[in-house]
N, C-alpha and C positions, 0 to 999 in steps of 0.2 A: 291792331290786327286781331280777329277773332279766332279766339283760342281756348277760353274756357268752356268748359260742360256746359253751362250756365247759357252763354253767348251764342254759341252752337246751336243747342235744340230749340233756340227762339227764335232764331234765323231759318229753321226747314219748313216747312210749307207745315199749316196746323194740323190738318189732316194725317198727317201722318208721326207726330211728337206721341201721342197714344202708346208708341211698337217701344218708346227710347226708354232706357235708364239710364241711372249716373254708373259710373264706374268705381265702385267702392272697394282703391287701391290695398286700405288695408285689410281687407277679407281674403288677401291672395295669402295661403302658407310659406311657411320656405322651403317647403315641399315643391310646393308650385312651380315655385322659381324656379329650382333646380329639375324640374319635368323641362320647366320652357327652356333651359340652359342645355342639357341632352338633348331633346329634339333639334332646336336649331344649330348646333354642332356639328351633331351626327348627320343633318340632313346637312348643311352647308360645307361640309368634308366631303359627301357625297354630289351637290348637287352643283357644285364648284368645276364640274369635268362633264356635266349632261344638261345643266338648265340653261333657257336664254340668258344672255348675259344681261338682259335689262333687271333681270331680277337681281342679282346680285348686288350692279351699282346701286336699283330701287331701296334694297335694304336702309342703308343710310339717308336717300334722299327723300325718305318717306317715314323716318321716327323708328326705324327699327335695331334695339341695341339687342346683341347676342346675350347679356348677363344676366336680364332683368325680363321681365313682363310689361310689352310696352305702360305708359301712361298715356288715356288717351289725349291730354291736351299739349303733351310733346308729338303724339303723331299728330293732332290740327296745327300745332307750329308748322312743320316741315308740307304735309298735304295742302297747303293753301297756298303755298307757294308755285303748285303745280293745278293750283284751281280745283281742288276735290276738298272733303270734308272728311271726319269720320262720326261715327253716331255709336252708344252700344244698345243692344239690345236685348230682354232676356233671353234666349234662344232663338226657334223658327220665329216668323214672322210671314202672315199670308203670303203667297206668291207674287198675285199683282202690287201687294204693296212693298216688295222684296225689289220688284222691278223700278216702281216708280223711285224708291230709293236712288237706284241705279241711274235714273234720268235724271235728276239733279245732281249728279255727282257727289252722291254719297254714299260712301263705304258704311257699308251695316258691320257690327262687329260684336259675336257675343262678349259678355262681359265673364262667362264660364271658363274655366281651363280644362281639357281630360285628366283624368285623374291616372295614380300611378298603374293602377294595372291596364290600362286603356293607352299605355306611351306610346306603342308604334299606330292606333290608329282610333277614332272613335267618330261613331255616325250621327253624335251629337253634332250641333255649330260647335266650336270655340277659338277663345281669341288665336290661339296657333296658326289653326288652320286660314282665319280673316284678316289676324294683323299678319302675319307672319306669311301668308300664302297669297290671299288677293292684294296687298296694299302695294309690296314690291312693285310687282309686276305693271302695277298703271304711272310706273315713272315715262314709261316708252310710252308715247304721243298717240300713236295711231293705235295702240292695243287701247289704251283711255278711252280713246273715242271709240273703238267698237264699246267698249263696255258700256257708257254712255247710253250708245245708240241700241244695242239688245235691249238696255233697259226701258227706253223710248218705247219702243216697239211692242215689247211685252207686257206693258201697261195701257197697251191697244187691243189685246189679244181679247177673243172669247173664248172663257172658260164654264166652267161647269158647276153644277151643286156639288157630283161626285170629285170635282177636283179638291174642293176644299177640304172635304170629308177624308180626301187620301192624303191631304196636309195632315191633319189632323190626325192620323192614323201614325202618319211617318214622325212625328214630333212627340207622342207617347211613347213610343218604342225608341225611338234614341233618348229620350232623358230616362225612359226604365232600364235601358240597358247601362248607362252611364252612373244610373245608382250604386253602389260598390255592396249596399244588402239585399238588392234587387232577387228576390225568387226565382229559380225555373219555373213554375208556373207561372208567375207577372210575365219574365218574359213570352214564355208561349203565348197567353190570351193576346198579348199586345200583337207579335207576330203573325196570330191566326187572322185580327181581325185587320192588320195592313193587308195580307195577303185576298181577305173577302174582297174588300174593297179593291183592289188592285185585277181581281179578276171579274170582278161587275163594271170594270174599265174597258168594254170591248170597241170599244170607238172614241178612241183620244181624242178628246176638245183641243183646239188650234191654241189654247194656253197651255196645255198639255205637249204639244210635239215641239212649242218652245222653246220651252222646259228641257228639252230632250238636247238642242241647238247649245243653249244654255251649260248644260251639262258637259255634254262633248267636245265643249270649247275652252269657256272659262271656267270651269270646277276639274275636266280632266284631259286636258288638250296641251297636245304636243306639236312642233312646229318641224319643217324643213321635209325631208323626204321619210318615208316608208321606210329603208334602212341607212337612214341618220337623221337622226332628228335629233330636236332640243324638247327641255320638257318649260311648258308656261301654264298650264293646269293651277290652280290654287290648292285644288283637291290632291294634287299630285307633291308639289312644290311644300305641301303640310304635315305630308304623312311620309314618315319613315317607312311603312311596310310598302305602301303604295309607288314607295320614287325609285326601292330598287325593284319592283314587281315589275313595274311597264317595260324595263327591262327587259325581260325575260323574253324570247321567244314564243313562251306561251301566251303570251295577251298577242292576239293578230293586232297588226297595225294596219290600218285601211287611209287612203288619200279623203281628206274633208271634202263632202258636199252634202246639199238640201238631203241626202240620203241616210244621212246619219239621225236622223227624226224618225225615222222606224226602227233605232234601234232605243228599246225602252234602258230602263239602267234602277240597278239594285241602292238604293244607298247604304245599306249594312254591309254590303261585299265588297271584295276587291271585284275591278273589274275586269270582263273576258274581254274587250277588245277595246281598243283606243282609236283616233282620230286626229291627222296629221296635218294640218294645215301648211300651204307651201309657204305663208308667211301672214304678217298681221292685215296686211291690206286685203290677202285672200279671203279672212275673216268678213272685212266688210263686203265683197263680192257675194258669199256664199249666205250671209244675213237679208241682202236686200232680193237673191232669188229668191229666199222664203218669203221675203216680208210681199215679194210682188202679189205672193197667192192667200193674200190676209183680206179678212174681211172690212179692217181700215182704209187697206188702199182699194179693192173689190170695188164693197157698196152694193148694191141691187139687190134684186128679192130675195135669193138666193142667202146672202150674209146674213140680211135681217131675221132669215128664218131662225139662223142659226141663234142670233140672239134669244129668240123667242124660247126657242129649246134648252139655253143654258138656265130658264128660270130663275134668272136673278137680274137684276137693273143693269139696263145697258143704255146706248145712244146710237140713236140715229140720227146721221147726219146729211142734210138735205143740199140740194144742189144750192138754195138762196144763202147759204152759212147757218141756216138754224142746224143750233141743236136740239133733239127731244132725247131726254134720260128720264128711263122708269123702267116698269116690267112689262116688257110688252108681252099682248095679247093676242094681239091678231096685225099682219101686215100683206092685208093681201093683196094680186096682183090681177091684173085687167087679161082680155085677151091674147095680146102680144106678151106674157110675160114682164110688164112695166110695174111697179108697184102704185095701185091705184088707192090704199087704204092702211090708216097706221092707227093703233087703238093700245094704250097703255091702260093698265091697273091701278089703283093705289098714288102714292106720293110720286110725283110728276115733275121736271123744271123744264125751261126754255129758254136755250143761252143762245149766245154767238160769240166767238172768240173764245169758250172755256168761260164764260162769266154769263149767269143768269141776266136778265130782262128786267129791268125794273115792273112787278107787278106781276111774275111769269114765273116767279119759285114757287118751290113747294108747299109753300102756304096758301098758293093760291090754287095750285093745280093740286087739291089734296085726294080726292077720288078718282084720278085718272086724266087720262086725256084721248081724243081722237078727232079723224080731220081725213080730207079726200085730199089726196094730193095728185101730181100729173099736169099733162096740160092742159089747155083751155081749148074747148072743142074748137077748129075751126082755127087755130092760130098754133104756129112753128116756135114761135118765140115765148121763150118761159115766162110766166106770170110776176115770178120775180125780178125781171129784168126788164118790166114794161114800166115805160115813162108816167107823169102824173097827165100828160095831154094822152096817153094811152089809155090808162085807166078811167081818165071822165069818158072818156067815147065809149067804152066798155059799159059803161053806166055806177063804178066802182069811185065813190068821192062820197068823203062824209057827210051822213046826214040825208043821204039818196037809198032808194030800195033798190037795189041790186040781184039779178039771178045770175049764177055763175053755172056754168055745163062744162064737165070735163071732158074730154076723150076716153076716156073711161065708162061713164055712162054716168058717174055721179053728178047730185046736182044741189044746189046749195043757193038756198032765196034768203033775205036778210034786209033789214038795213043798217049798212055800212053806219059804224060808228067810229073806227079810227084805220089807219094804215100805217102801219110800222115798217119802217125804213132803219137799215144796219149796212154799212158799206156800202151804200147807193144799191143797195139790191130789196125789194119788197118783203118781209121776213112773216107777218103775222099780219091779217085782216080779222077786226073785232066788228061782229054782229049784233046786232037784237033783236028780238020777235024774228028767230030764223029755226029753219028749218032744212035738215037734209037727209039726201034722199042717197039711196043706193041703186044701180044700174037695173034692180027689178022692181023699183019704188017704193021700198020700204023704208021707212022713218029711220034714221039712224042719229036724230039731232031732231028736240024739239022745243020750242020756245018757252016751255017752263021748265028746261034745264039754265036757264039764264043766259049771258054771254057766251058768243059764240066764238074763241078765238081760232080761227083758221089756220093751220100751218101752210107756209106758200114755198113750195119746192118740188122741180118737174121731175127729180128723182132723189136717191140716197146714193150720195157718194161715200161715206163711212159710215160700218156699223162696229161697237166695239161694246167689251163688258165697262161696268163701272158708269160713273155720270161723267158728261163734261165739266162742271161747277165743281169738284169736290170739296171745295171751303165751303161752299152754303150747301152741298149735299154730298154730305161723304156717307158711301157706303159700305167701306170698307170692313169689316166683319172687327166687333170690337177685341181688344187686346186677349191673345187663346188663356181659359181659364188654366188650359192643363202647364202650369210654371216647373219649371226645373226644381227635382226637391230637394229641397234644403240639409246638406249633412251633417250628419251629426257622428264627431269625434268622438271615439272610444279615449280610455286614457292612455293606450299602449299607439295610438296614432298621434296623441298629443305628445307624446314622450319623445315619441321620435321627430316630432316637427320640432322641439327644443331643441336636439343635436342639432338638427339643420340649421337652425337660427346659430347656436354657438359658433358651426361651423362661418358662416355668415358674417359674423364677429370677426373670428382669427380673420378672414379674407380683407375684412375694412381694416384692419390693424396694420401700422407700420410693421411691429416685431412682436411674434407670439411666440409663451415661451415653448418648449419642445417639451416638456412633463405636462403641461395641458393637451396639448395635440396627442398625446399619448395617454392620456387618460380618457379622453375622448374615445379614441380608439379600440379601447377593451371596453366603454361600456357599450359601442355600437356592437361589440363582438359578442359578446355577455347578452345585451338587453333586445336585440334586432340582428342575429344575424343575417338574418337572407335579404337585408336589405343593401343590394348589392348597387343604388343607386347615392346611396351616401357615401359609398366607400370608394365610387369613380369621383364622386365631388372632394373628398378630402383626399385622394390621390392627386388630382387635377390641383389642388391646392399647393402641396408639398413639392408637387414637379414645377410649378409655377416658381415658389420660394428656392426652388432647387436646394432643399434640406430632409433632411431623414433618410438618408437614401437606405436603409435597413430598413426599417416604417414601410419605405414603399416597397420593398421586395414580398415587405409579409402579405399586404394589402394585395397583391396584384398574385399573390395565391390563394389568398381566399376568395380574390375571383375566380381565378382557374377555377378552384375546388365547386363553387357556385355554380360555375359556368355547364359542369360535367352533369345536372342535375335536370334538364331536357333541351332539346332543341333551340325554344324560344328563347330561354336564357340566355345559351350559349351567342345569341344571334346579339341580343341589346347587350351585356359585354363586349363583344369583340368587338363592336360597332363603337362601343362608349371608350375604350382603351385605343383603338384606332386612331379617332382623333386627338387621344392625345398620345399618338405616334409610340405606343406601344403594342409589342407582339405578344401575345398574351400565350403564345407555345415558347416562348423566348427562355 
């Protein structure tokens, strides 16, 4: 069974191993641990009376232990069983390759934790939020296959220049905020220049209201009725501030439909409104009316335009099964609104089935490409579909000179050097010494451009960003230089990470003695007091052992006393002593 790091990122498509790292178990503190030990507690005390229930059994059948920060080759044990993977990676990770993830059924997962002062919420990725939040949840059948299937979809989308730019905006501003020395000023610059970006967004690209779909479903989406619902969000189901906020009658709850892509979404904030799905099946309903209005299922001039305008490589794809992936330039269309002309930029491929052409990649097609496409003046029946006794009468066999006439008005003289056949359908006709002309007879193809390869399709049934091929032409934008930065311990953070480890100790120990436990205790009191997360950990210990019970009276007033010191405080105490079924006014 495939389970190791190792085994895993050899197995995912290559294209996309670039986004992976290792998960390097021992860089987590006992700090860490004990953040991921409070969070999933205090959310699973909570989320135990409001979340689906698939996520609860999913905990277990998906590698997830309450004590510890998963490993990720115990969750590939348990996920593979349920046909999913998991991958980490260092934080964000482009969108469409976030999705395409998502299509092969693999869970992306950072390999980051929030740090202590970020416990109830942070707008970074981290594992809390991906092990802890999205893995649960895809033990239930039909919610997997929507996730699946979004991801599918979303790796079909067309997006934008400005999309990736407002990645890239939103991924500095969460690893700056998540820096614990991070500046007022760092953050402002970073925030001012999400929000530029965010407002030169006046016309969301179709991988943009996705995104939106994406968001309102599986990062914060709630299931059952408007006043009763479950929560199955990941975004939701991660964050302590956020599971009992949606709560609240102040976030409006609205019924899930395609209308929820007009509502954009903060990912710094909590958010103002939420989105109820009546169930997980309703999910795939409300996915395939979006996907009806995509320019994958679309196709026609209209779509391709759109490609044109996101300025980066995209595919269009023809009625005969070709594919053409590059930057298109020009797609234009005939009287009728038919697309009668297709003209790429730059590095070019020619596939069919998602796999290049022998002779048709980018090595060959390296300054572009263009081609008249449409029918064949005078005949109903697509070019691509016409027999080899069709073609010799057309005058179209190798080795003969051939003048082709569109419907369009384009016209294309040659002689036929080869005919390319894929699925019994006509894909590509090779010329030489040809020439083509355009509907006012302009030269548009001249015979000391050399071979002429033809693309043969009477229209575009899919246009989407990205190539078809992406093993021989990935273009996925390489790995974001901007990486999560590296922190660096003080010695008063080192000091305290040693309690936690000792603490750590007693807990692996048959029998600790009660003068170490208590020496422990004054110097957390002495060395850190306000560190009011240690002292729920070595409480939870003692009421465990059911010993000290004086020890714990003191401890659970130095909460009180902590607790009285703001709000926030007040809030992760009572939360943290809660679930361990103590009253903290008691």
């Amino acid at each position: 069974m495939i389970t190791s790091q190792d085994a895993v990122i050899a197995s995912i498509p290559s294209y996309l191993r670039q986004f992976v790292v290792k998960q390097h178990y021992d860089e987590y503190t006992p700090q860490d641990h004990a953040v991921w030990r409070y969070v999933m507690n205090r959310n699973l005390d909570f989320l135990a009376k409001v979340a689906h229930p698939a996520y609860i059994t999913g905990l277990q059948k998906t590698g997830i232990n309450l004590e510890q920060i998963p490993h990720i080759d115990e969750m590939n044990d348990k996920l593979s069983k349920i046909g999913w993977k998991a991958v980490v990676v260092d934080g964000f990770v482009p969108p469409a390759a976030f999705m395409e993830f998502q299509a092969h059924k693999i869970l992306v997962i950072s390999a980051e934790i929030r740090n202590f002062k970020n416990i109830l919420y942070t707008p970074a990725p981290d594992i809390i939020h991906e092990a802890a939040g999205h893995a649960p949840i895809i033990a239930d059948e039909v919610y997997a296959s929507y996730l699946q299937k979004i991801g599918e979809y979303g790796s079909k989308t067309v997006f934008s220049k400005l999309d990736y730019e407002i990645y890239e905006a939103i991924r500095e501003l969460s690893i700056i905020k998540e820096y614990p020395d991070a500046t007022p000023e760092e953050v402002k610059k970073a925030e001012d220049l999400l929000e530029q970006k965010i407002a030169e967004n006046t016309n969301p690209s179709e991988s943009a209201l996705l995104a939106r779909l994406h968001w309102w479903t599986v990062e914060y989406g709630l299931i059952g009725d408007v006043n009763d619902f479950q929560i199955y969000g990941a975004g939701i189901l991660s964050s302590v501030g956020e599971s009992k906020e949606c709560m609240s009658p102040k976030v409006k709850k609205l019924p899930l439909s395609v209308d929820c892509c007009n509502y954009n979404y903060d990912i710094t904030q909590m958010q103002p409104q939420l989105f109820v799905a009546k169930s997980f099946e309703h999910l795939h309903e409300v996915l395939e009316d979006f996907a009806d209005g995509m320019c994958f299922r679309k196709g026609g001039l209209e779509s391709a335009q759109k490609v044109i305008k996101s300025a980066n490589v995209g595919t269009l794809e023809l009625s005969s099964g070709l594919q053409i992936s590059g930057v298109f330039t020009e797609v234009l269309g005939d009287a009728h609104g038919n697309p009668s002309f297709i003209k790429t930029s730059g590095l070019t491929g020619l596939a069919v089935s998602d796999k290049h052409l022998p002779g048709h990649g980018t090595d060959t097609h390296v300054e572009g490409f263009s081609a008249p496409i449409g029918l064949v003046k005078g005949h109903q029946k697509p070019l691509e579909n016409w027999s080899d006794a069709e073609l010799t009468d057309y005058g179209i066999q190798s080795g003969n000179n051939a003048t082709i006439d569109f419907e369009s008005g384009y016209q294309v003289i040659g002689k036929v050097e080869n005919i390319l056949r894929k699925n019994g359908n006509v894909v590509i006709l090779g010329f030489s010494d040809c020439t083509a002309y355009d509907p006012a007879g302009v030269k548009v193809y001249r015979p000391e451009f050399g071979t002429f390869d033809m693309a043969i399709g009477a229209s575009i049934v899919s246009a989407y960003s990205g190539s078809a091929d992406k093993v021989n032409y990935n273009v996925y934008p390489p790995k974001s230089d901007k990486k999560a930065i590296k922190v660096t311990y003080s010695d008063s953070q080192k000091h305290v990470f040693s309690l936690y480890r000792q603490l750590e100790e007693f807990r692996k120990a048959n029998e600790t003695n009660p003068k170490d436990i208590s020496k422990l205790y004054d110097t957390i009191r002495t060395s850190h007091p306000t560190d009011w997360l240690i002292l729920v950990e070595l409480l939870n210990f003692l009421k465990d052992r059911n010993q000290q019970s004086d020890l714990q009276d003191d401890i659970i007033s130095d909460l009180r006393k902590l607790s009285e010191q703001n709000e926030e405080k007040r809030d992760l105490i009572e939360a943290g002593l809660h679930y361990l079924k103590i009253n903290i006014e008691a």
